[in-house]
C-alpha positions in Angstrom: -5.9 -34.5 50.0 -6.1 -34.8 46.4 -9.7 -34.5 46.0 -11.5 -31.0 45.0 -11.6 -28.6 48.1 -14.7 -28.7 49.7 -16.5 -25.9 51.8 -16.7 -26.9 55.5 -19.9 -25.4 55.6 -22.3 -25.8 52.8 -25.7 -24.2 52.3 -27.7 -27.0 54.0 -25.5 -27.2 57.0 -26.4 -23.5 57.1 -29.6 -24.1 57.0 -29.5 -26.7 59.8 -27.1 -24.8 62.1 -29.7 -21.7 61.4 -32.8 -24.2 62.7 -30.8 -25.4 65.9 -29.9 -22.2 66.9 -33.7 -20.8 66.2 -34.3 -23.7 68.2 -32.4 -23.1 71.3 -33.5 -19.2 71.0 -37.2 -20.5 71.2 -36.9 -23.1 73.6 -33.9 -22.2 76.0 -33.8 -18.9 75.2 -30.9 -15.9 75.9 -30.3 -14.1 79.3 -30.3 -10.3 78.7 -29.2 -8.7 81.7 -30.2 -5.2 80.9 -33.7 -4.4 81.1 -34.1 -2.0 78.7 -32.9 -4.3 75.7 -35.8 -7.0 77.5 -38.3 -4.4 77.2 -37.1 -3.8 73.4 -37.5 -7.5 72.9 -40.7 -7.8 74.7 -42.7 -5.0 72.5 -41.8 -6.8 69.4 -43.2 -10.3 70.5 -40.6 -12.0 72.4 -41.3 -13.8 75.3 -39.6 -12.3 78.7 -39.6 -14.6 81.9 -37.1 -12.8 84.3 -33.8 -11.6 83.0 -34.7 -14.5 79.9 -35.9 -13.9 76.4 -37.4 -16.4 74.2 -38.2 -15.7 70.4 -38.1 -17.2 67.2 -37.9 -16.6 63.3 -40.3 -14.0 62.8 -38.3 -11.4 64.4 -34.9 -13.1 63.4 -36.4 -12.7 59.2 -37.7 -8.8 60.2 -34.0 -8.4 61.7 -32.2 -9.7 58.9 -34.2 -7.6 56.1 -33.4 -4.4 57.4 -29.6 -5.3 58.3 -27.5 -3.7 55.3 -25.4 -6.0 53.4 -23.0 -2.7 52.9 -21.8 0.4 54.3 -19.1 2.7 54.5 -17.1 4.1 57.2 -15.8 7.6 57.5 -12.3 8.2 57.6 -10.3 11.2 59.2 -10.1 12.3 55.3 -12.6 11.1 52.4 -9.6 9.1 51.0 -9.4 7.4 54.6 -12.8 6.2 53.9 -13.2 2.2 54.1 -15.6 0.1 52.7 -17.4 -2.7 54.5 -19.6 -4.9 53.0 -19.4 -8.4 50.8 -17.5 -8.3 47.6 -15.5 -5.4 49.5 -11.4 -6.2 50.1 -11.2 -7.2 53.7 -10.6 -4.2 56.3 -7.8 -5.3 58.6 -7.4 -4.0 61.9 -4.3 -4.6 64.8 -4.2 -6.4 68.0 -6.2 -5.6 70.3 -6.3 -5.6 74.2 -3.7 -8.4 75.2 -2.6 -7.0 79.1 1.5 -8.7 78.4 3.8 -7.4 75.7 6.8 -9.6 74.8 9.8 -7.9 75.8 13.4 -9.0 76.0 12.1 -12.5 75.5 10.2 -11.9 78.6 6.5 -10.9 79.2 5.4 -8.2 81.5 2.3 -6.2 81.6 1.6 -3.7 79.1 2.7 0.5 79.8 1.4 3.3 77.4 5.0 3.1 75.6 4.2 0.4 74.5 0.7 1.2 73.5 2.5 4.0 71.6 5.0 1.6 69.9 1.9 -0.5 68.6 0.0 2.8 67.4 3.2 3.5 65.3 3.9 0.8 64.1 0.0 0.2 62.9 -0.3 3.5 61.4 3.4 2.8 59.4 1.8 -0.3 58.3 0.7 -1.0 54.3 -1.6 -3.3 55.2 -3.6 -2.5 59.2 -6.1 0.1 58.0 -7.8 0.4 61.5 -5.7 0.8 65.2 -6.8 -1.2 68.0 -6.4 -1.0 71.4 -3.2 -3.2 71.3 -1.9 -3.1 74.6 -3.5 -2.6 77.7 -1.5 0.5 79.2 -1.3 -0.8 83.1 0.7 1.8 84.6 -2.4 4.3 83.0 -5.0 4.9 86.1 -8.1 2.5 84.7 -10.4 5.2 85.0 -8.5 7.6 82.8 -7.6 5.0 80.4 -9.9 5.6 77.9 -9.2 9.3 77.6 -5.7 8.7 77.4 -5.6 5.9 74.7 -8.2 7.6 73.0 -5.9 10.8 72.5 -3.4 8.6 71.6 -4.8 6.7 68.9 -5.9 10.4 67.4 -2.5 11.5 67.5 -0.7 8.8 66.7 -2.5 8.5 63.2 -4.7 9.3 60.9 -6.1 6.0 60.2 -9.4 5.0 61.9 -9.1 3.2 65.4 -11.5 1.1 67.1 -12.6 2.6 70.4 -13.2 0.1 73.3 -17.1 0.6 74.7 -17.5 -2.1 76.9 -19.4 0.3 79.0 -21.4 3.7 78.9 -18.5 5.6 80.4 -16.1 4.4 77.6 -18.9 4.8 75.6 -19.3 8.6 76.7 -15.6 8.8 76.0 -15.7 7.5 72.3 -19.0 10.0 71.2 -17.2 13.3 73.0 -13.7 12.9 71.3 -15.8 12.0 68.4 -17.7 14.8 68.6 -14.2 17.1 69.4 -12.8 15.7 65.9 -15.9 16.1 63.7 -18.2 18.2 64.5 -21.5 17.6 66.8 -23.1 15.7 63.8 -20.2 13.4 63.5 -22.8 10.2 63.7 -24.1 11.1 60.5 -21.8 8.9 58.8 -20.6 5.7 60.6 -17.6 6.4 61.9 -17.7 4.4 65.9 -15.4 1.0 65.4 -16.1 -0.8 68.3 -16.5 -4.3 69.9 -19.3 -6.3 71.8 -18.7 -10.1 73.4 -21.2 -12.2 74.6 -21.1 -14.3 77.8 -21.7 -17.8 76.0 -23.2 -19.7 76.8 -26.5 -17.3 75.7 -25.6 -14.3 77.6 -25.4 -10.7 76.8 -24.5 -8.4 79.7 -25.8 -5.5 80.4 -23.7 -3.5 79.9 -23.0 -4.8 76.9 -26.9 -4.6 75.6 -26.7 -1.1 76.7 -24.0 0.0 74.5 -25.7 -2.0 71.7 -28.6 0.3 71.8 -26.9 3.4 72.3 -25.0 2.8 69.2 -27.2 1.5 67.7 -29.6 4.5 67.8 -26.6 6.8 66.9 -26.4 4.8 63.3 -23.0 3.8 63.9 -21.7 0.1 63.4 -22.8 -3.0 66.4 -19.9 -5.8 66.0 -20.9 -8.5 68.4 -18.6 -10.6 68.9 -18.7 -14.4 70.3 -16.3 -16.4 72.0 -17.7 -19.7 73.0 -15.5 -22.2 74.1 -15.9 -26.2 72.9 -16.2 -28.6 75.5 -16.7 -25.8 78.3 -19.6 -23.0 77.5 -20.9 -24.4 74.1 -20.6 -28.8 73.2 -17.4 -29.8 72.1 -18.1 -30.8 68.6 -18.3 -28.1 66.2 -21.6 -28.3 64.9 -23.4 -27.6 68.4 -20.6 -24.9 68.5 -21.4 -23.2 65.7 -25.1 -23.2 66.6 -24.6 -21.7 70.0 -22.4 -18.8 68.1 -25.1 -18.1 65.9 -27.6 -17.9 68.5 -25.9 -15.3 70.3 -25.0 -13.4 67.3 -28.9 -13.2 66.2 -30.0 -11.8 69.6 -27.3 -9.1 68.8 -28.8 -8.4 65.4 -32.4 -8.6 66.6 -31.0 -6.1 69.2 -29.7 -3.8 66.4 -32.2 -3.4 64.2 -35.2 -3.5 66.9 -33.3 -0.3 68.2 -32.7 1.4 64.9 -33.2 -0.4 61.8 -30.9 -0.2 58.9 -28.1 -0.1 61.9 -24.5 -1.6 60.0 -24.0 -5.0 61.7 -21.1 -7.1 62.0 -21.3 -11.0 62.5 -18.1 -12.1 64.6 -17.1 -14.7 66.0 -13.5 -15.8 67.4 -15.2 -19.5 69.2 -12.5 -22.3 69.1 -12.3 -25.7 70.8 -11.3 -25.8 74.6 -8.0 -27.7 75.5 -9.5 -30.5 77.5 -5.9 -30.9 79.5 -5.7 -27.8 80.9 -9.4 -25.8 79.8 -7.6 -23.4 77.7 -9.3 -22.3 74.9 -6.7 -23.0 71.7 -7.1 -20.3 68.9 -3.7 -22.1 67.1 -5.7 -25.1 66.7 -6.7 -27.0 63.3 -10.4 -26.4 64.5 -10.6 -22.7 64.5 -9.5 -22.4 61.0 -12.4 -24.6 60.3 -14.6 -22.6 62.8 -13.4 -19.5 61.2 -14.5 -20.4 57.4 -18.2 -21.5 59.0 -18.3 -18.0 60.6 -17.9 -16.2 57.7 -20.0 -18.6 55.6 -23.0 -18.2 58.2 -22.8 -15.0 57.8 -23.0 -14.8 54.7 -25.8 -16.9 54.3 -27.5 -14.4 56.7 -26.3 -11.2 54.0 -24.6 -9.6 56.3 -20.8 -8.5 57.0 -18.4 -10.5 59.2 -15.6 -10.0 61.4 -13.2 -12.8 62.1 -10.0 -13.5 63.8 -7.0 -12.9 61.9 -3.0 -13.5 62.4 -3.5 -15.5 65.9 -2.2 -18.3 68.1 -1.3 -20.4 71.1 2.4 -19.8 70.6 4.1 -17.5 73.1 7.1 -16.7 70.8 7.1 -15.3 67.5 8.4 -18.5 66.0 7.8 -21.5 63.7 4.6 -22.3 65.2 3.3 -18.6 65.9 4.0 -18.0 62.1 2.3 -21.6 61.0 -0.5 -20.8 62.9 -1.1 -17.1 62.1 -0.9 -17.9 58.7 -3.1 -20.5 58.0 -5.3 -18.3 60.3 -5.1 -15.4 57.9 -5.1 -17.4 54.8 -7.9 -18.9 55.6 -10.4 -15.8 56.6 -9.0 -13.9 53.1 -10.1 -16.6 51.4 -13.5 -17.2 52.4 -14.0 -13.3 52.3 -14.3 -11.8 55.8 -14.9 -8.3 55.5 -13.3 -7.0 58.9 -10.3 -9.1 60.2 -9.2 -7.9 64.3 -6.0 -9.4 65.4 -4.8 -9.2 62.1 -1.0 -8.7 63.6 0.9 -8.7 66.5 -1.0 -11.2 68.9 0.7 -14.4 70.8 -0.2 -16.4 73.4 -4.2 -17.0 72.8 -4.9 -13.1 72.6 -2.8 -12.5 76.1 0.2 -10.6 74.5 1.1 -8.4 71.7 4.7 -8.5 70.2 6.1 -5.9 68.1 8.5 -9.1 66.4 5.4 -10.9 65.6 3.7 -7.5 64.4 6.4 -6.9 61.9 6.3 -10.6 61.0 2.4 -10.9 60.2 2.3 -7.4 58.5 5.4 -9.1 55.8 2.5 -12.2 55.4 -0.1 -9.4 54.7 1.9 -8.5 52.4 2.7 -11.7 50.6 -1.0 -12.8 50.8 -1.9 -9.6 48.8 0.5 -10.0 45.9 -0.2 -13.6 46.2 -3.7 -12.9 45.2 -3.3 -10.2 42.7 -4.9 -11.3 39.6 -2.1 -12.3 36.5 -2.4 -10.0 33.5 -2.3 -11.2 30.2 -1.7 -9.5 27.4 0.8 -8.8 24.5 3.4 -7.1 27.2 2.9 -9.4 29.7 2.7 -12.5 27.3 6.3 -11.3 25.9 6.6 -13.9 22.8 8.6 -11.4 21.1 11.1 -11.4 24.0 10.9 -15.4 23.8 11.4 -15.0 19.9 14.8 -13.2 20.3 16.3 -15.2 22.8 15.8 -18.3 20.7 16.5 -22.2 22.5 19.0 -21.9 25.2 19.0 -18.2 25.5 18.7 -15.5 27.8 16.2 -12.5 28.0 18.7 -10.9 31.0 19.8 -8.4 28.9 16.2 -7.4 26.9 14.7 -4.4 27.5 11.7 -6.0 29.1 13.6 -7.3 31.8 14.6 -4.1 32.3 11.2 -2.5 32.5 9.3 -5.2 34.5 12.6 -6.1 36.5 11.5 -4.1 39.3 7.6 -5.1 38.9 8.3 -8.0 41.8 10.1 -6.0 44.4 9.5 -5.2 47.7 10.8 -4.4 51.1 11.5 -7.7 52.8 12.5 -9.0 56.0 12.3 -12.3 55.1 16.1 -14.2 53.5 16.7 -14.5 49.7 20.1 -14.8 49.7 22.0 -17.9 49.3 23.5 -18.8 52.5 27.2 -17.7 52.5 25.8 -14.3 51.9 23.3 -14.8 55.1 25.7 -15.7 56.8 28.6 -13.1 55.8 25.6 -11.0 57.0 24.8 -11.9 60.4 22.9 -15.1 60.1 19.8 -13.3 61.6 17.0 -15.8 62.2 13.2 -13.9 61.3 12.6 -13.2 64.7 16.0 -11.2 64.5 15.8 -9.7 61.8 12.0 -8.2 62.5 13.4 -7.0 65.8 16.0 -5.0 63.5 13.0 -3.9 61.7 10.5 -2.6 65.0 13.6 -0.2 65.4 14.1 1.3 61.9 10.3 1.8 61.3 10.0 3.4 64.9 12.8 5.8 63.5 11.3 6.4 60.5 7.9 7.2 62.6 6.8 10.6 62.0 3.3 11.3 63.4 0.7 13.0 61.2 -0.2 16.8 61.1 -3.6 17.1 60.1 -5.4 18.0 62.8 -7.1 22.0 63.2 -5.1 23.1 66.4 -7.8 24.3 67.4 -9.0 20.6 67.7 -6.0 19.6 68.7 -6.3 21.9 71.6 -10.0 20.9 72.7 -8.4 17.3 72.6 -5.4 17.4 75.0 -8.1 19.7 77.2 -10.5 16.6 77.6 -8.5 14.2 77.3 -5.3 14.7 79.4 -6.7 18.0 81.6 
């Protein structure tokens, strides 16, 4: 512990995890269940037996030079513009699609209520700049589900939202209320958030392929996302992990840019180690922190953006261990520079349930990480000798104008205790859990939704969507 912190992933085990999962792409090869995407592959030189394709690093290299290392995606407003790319702050987006809610101490399936709770409370956040689908809204017919949330996200703010597209009809749904907001050229710009997983181990639906493509050809952003599981669908130790990740996430940028190149690509991965009691796969463990840091660092290497998991965990209450967990989590994709974060609040339970306690909770550690990594400034003000000076040994600067000026510099809305603990307690006593419960209720009185939609659009909107 008290050497100098080392990378878990440096550029030779890049390298080598690159090579092993070239390897398997060559020799064992990915199923792509779609056979338009197999005909894609097979055009450019890759090797179709069946529903399997085999290729190697010639069209991984032609892949990876068109990707773009950058891009920029178009917000309701030009000032609701966000910036992906490396260098770029991180973009953090909610929950997303967790069928329980935590309620009462209880969980029960998810209702549009509390969809709409979690849409609130993401668009009253400082910190979520993209809404998620949160909450799977059971008591919503599934087949109208995607209108619905779809309206509701639009309404419910003017922040960007990822749109689920696990399919062409959800997919049809995302480009027409797209097209109802901006205009029939609204794929000029990128502007489609959105969500691929592969079926590990070295699977891509079709379905899933499909939608690649289609977005693909439209310009707008591919995040494919994997979620092997150690000791079940990929080897148990990390390395082998890692390598069938990456395998799965170069078919999806082969995909990509065979379709369109130039197409924004996002490397994600959310793989962790499988509980080998009970087969559970364990997002609160030690290993997915490490896991997470080699995502981000293969990607990287690769020069292209990457989403990783954000605030999560096995816990199934927002308590010590949820906010031990999340932390660490969050911490430690900030640090190694992931450019889009999903799950960044909210989420218990191994991505099974969204709380708005634990919502309120992770957006106060967003918060602290922020100012926590704000840059010191130096300079004559800040350096104050001449406050030091007039105070002398033993003396105060409480009184100085100085303190005066910067005394509120520090502050910020808080939910977490400062007070010494006769005042707590004179107060209540509130544990955190309490006191963000206190706080779900004030910001959902405080919600007021935004106005800036034509209501003319407005109109077209509730026609397609809730007609």
């Amino acid at each position: 512990m008290n050497g100098a912190a080392r990378a878990v992933l440096d550029e030779r085990g890049c390298q080598k995890i690159h090579a092993a999962a070239l390897m398997l792409l060559e020799e064992v090869g990915c199923a792509v269940l779609d056979p338009e995407a197999l005909a894609l592959l097979k055009a450019n030189g890759a090797r179709v037996d069946g529903e399997r394709a085999r290729f190697g690093e010639a069209l991984v290299e032609r892949a990876r030079s068109t990707a773009p290392a950058r891009y920029t995606m178009a917000g309701r407003r030009p000032e609701l513009d966000l910036h992906v790319g490396l260098g770029e702050p991180a973009v953090l987006a909610s929950a997303s699609g967790p069928p329980f809610v935590l309620s009462s101490g209880e969980y029960r399936t998810g209702t549009l209520a509390d969809l709409t709770t979690a849409a609130r409370l993401a668009h009253l956040s400082p910190n979520i700049d993209v809404l998620g689908y949160s909450i799977e809204p059971n008591d919503v017919p599934e087949e109208l589900r995607p209108k619905v949330v779809a309206h509701l996200h639009a309404t419910a703010s003017d922040k960007n939202c990822r749109y689920t597209v696990t399919s062409l009809a959800e997919f049809q749904v995302a480009t027409d209320v797209l097209e109802i907001l901006h205009g029939a050229d609204w794929h000029a710009r990128p502007r489609l958030w959105s969500v691929i997983n592969t079926t590990s181990p070295l699977q891509f639906s079709a379905e899933g392929a499909q939608v690649a493509l289609r977005l693909a050809r439209l310009g707008q952003p591919v995040l494919v996302a994997v979620c092997a599981m150690g000791g079940t669908t990929a080897p148990i130790t990390l390395a082998g992990l890692l390598a069938v990740q990456h395998a799965e996430l170069l078919v999806g940028l082969v995909l990509t840019q065979l379709a369109n190149p130039g197409t924004p690509f996002l490397y994600g991965g959310t793989s962790s180690l499988s509980s080998m009691q009970s087969g559970a796969l364990m997002i609160g463990a030690p290993a997915y922190w490490s896991l997470m840091e080699a995502t981000v660092r293969l990607g990287h290497w690769l020069g292209v953006p990457v989403r990783a998991g954000g605030s999560v965990t096995d816990a199934h209450l927002p308590d010590a261990q949820a906010g031990i967990e999340s932390a660490l989590a969050m911490d430690t994709v900030l640090r190694t520079g992931a450019q889009y974060v999903l799950h960044a609040a909210g989420i218990l339970s191994s991505f099974n349930c969204f709380s708005p306690e634990k919502f309120v909770i992770d957006d106060e550690v967003l918060s602290g990480l922020r100012v926590a990594r704000r840059p010191i400034e130096v300079d004559e003000e800040t350096l104050a000798l001449d406050v030091v000076k007039a105070a002398g040994p033993g003396g105060t600067v409480l009184g100085h104008a100085h303190t005066r000026r910067h005394a509120r510099d520090g502050i910020r809305r808080t939910i977490m205790n400062r007070a010494p603990y006769e005042t707590w307690r004179s107060h209540g006593g509130q544990d955190l859990a309490a006191a963000a419960a206190a706080r779900v209720v004030e910001l959902l009185d405080s919600y007021q939704p935004p106005d800036d939609l034509d209501p003319v659009v407005r109109r077209q909107l509730d026609a397609y969507c809730l007609g």
